[in-house]
C-alpha positions in Angstrom: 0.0 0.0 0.0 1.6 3.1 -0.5 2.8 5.2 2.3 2.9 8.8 3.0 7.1 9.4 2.8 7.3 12.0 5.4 5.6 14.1 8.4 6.9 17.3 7.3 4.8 19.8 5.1 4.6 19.3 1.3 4.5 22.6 -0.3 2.0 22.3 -3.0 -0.2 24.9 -5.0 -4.1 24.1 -6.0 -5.3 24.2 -9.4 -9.2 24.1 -10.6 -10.9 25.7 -13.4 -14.3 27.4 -13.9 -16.4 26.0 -16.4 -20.5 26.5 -17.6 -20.5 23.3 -15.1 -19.0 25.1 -12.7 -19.3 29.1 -11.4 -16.3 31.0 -10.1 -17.6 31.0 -6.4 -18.3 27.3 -6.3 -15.0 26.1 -7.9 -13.6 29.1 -4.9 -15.8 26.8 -1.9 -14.0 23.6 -3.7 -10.5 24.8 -3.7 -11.0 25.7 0.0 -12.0 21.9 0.4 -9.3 20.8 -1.4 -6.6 22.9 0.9 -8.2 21.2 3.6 -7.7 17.9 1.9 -4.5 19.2 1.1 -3.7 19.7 4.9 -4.8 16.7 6.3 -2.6 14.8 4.0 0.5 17.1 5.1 0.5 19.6 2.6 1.3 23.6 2.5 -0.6 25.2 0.2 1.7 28.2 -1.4 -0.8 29.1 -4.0 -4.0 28.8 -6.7 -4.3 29.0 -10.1 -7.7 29.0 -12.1 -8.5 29.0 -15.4 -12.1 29.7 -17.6 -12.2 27.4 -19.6 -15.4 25.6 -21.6 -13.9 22.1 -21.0 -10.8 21.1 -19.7 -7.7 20.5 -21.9 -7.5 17.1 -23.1 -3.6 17.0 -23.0 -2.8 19.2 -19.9 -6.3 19.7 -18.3 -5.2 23.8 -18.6 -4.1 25.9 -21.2 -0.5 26.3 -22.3 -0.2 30.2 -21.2 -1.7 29.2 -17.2 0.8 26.1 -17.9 3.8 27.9 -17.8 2.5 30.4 -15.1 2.3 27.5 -12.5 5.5 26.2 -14.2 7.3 29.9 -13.1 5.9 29.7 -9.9 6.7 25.9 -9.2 10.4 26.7 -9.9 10.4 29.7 -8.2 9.0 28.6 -4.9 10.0 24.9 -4.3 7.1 23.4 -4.8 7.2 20.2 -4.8 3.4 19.2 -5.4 0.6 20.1 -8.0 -2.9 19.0 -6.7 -5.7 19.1 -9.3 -9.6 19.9 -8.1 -11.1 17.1 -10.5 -9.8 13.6 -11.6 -6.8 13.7 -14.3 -6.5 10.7 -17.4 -3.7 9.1 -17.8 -2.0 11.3 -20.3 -2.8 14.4 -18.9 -1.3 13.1 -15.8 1.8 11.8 -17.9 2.1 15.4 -20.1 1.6 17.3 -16.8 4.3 15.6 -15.0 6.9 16.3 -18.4 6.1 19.7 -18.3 6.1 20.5 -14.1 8.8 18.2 -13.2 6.3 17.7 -9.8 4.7 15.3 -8.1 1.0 15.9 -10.0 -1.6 14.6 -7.7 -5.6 15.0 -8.8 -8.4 15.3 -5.9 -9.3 11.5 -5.8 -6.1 10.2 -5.5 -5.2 12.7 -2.6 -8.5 11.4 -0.6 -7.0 7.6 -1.3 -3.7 9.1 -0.1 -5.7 10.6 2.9 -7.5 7.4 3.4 -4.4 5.4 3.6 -2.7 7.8 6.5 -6.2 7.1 8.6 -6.7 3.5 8.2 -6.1 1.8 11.0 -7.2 -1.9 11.1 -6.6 -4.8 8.6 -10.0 -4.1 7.5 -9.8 -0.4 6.8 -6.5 -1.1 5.3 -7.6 -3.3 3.0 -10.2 -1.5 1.4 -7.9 1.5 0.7 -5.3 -0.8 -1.0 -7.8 -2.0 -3.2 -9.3 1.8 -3.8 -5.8 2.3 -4.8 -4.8 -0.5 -7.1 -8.2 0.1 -8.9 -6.9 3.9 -9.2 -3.4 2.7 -10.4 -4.2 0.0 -12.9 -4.8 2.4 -15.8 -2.3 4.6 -14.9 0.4 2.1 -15.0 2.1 3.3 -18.4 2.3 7.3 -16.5 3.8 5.9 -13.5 6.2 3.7 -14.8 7.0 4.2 -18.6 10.4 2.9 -18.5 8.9 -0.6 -18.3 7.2 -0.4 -21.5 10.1 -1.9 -23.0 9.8 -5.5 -24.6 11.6 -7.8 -23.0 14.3 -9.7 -25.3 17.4 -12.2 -24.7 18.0 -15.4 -23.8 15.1 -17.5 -21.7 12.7 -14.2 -22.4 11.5 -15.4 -26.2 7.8 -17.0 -26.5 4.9 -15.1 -26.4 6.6 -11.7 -26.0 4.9 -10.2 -23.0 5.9 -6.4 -22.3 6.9 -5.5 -18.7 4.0 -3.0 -18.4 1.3 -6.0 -19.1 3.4 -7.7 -16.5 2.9 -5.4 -13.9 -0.7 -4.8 -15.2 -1.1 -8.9 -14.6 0.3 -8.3 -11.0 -2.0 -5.1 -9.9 -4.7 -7.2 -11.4 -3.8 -10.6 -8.9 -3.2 -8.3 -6.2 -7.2 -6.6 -6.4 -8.6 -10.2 -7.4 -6.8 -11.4 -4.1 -7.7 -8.2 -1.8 -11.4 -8.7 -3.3 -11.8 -12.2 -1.9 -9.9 -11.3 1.4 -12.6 -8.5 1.8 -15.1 -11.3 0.5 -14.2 -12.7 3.5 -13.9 -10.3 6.3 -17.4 -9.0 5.1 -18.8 -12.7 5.9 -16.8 -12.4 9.3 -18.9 -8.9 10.0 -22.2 -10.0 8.9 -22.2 -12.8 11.3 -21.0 -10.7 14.1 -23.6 -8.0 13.1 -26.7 -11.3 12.7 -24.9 -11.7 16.7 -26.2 -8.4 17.7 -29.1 -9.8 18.7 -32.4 -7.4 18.2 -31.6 -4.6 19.3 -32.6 -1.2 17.4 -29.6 0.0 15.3 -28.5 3.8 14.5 -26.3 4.8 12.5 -24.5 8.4 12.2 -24.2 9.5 8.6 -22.5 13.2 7.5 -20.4 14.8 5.3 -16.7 14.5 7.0 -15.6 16.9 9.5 -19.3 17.5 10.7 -18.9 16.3 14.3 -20.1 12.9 14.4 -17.1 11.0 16.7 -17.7 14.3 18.9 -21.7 13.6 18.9 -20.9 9.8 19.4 -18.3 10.0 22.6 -21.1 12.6 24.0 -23.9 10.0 23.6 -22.3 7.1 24.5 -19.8 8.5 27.0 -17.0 6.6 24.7 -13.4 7.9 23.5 -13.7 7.9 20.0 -10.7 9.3 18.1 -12.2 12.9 16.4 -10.0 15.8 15.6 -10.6 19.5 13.2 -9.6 17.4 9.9 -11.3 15.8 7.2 -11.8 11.8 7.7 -10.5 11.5 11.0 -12.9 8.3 11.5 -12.1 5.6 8.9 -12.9 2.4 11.1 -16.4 1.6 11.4 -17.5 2.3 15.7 -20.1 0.4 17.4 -21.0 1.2 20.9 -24.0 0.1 22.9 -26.3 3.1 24.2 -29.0 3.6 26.9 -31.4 6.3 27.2 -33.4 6.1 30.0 -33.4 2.3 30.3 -33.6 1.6 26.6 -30.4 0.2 25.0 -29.9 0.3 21.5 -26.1 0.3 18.9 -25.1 3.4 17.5 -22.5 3.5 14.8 -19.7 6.0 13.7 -19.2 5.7 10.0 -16.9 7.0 8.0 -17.7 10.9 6.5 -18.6 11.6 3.2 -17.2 14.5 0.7 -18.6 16.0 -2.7 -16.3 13.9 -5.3 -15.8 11.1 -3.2 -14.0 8.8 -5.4 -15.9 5.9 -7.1 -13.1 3.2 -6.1 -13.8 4.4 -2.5 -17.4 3.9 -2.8 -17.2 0.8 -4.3 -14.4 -1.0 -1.8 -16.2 0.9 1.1 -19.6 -0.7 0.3 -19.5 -3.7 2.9 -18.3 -1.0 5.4 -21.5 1.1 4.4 -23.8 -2.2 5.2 -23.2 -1.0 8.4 -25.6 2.1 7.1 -27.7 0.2 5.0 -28.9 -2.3 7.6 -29.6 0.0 10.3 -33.0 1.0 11.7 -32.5 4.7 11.7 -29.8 7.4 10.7 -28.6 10.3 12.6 -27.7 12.3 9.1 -25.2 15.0 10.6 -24.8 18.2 9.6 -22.6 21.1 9.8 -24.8 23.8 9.9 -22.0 26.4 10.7 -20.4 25.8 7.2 -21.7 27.9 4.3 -22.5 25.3 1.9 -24.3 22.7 4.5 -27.0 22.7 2.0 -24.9 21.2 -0.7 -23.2 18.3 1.8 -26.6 17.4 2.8 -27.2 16.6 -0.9 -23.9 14.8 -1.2 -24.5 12.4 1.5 -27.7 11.9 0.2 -26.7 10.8 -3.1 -24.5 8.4 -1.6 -27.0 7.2 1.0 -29.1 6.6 -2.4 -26.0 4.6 -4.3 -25.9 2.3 -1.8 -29.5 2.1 -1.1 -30.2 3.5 2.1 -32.0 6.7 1.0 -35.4 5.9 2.6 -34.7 4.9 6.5 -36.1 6.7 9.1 -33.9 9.8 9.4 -33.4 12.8 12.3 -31.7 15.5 11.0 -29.3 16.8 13.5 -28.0 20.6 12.5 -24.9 20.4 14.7 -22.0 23.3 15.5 -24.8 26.1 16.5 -22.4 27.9 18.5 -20.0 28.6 16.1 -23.3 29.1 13.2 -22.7 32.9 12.5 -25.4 35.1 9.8 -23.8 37.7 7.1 -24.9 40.9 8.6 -28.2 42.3 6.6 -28.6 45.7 5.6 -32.3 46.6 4.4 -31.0 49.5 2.6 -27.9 47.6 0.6 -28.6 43.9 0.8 -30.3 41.3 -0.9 -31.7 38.9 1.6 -30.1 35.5 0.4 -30.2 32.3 2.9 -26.7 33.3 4.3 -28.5 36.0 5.9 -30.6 33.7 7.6 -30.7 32.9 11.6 -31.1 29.6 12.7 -34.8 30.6 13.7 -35.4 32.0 10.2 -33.7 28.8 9.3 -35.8 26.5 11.1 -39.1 28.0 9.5 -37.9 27.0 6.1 -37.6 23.4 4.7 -36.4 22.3 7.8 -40.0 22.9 9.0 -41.1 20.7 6.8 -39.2 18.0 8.4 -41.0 18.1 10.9 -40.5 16.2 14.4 -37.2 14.8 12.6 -35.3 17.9 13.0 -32.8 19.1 16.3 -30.3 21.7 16.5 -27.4 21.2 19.0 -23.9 21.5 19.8 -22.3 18.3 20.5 -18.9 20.2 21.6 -20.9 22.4 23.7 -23.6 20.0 25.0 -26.7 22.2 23.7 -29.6 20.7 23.3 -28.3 17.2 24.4 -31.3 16.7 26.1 -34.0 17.2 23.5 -31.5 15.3 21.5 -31.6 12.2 23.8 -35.5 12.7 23.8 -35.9 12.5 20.0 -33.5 9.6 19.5 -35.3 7.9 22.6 -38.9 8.2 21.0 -37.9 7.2 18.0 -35.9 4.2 19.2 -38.7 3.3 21.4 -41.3 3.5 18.5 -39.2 1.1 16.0 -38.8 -1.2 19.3 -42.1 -1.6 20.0 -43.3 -2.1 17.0 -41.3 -5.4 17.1 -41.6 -6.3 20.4 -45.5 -4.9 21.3 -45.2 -6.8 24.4 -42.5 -4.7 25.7 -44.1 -1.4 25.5 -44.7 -1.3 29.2 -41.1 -1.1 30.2 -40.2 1.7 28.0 -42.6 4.9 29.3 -42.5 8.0 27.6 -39.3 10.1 27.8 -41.0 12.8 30.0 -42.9 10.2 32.6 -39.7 10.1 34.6 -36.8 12.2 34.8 -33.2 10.8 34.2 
């Protein structure tokens, strides 16, 4: 699996383009993303460059002129890193690399590089290696093009087999045999997850960085590892939670982002069962961030990849204490939503939501007890509606005090 080298700081500039696909402001919100991404994965970022452009260039992703700008200002600043904001090909990759004499990285293959720094068991471990060979394969002939050279001599005559379909062969044995090893742990976890027993089963969802580990070790008074940077949960958590008297397993999953890479998705999918066969989702949300609105979309269109769109879900708006509104001005401002209070806020679609909707601060403990109330009734309602006979010992929340 590859290995980040080194602790220390990479210094790397960002590079996106603005497209009809694609405003200025939005491909702005994604390069701040990506200097997050950036510094979780140990980079510096030194600079930006953007470009309009109709549709990327299908040699260097940019044009020539913005080319030898970055090309100046790689020299000229030790830069040892280019990160891309979308997905390169092959030859772009390849030409970039020629041109830059840098270590060209594009947005998914930093969040596999990211991925691999966080994982921490066998499990986790695995599923990034296999992200990454999947990533790799048709890249081979950019990474390594001094093995494109047909082998000759003495013992190597017969069918004529270049080295770069050798080391294609071996990428391709070593995600058939990663494939069945995960074919295998996934068995493993299903039967420990069929061992459960019946108890109700929650699972938190979110875009990454939203607070979940925080709201988890809150709830269930557990040490999970959370920290300010993007993906700091990898490894799937189970705990066992009371409320009142009613236990019930809540689960920590790994966060989502806009872009996620496919490979991710797809080697990630028997950690998402965790999601999918839950009873009810706690769908996170950052509601201090500016585009909340767009990561609640993005974790919905994963939640519908992988089937789990229509559970029971409670929207928790977390962060309120740090949620701040632009200052309005009747005289000078349009009123957009980034004017909006939470209040104004919570009379919009939200409302419509209805009883599936809490605002709290996890870090500050706000709201933690209409939180707990919510979560109760509804884990009490999907219990009893399997187990009728055990209403009785599950009152309602406010019939006795905790």
């Amino acid at each position: 699996m590859l290995e980040q080298e080194s602790h220390e700081y990479e210094n790397a500039v960002l590079i996106g383009i603005v497209t009809q696909q694609q405003s200025e402001e939005k491909l702005t919100e994604y390069l701040d993303e990506l200097e997050f991404l950036a510094y979780t994965a140990g980079a510096s970022v030194k600079g930006r460059f953007t470009q309009k452009m109709q549709h990327p260039n299908p040699k260097t992703f940019i044009g020539t002129g913005k080319m030898e700008e970055v090309a100046q200002f790689v020299e000229a600043n030790d830069i040892g890193t280019v990160i891309f904001d979308d997905e390169l090909t092959p030859t772009q990759q390849r030409n970039i690399e020629k041109i830059l004499k840098a270590k060209i990285i594009d947005r998914t293959y930093l969040i596999l590089d990211i991925f691999a720094q966080r994982a921490q068991t066998s499990y986790a471990r695995t599923q990034v290696e296999l992200a990454q060979y999947e990533y790799l394969l048709p890249r081979l002939v950019g990474l390594w093009t001094h093995l494109e050279r047909q082998r000759g001599g003495i013992g190597m005559r017969g069918p004529g087999e270049t080295e770069i379909e050798t080391d294609r062969r071996i990428v391709r044995d070593r995600i058939s045999l990663l494939k069945k090893k995960l074919t295998t742990i996934d068995r493993q976890m299903k039967t420990q997850r069929g061992n459960r027993g019946k108890l109700v089963r929650v699972a938190l969802v979110g875009y990454t960085n939203v607070g979940k580990s925080t709201l988890m070790n809150v709830v269930s008074k557990s040490d999970v590892f959370a920290e300010n940077k993007l993906f700091a949960t990898l490894d799937t958590t189970v705990r066992k939670v009371v409320v009142k008297n009613l236990p019930f397993l809540l689960t920590d999953t790994v966060g989502f982002i806009r872009k996620l890479p496919t490979q991710l998705v797809e080697s990630f999918k028997s950690t998402l069962d965790e999601v999918r066969e839950s009873d009810l989702l706690l769908h996170v949300v950052d509601i201090s961030h500016e585009s909340f609105e767009d990561h609640i979309d993005s974790v919905n269109a994963i939640l519908q990849d992988i089937e789990a769109i229509d559970k029971p879900t409670i929207m928790v708006f977390n962060k309120i204490d740090q949620y701040q509104p632009e200052e309005y001005d009747d005289e000078f401002d349009e009123r957009t939503t980034a004017h909006n209070t939470l209040e104004d806020w919570k009379r919009t679609w939200m409302n419509r939501a209805g009883d599936d909707v809490i605002f709290i601060s996890a870090i500050e403990k706000e709201n933690m007890e209409q939180f707990r109330k919510k979560v109760y009734d509804r884990v009490r309602e999907i219990h009893v509606s399997r187990f009728p006979y055990n209403a009785f010992l599950y009152p309602d929340y406010s019939e006795e005090e905790e």
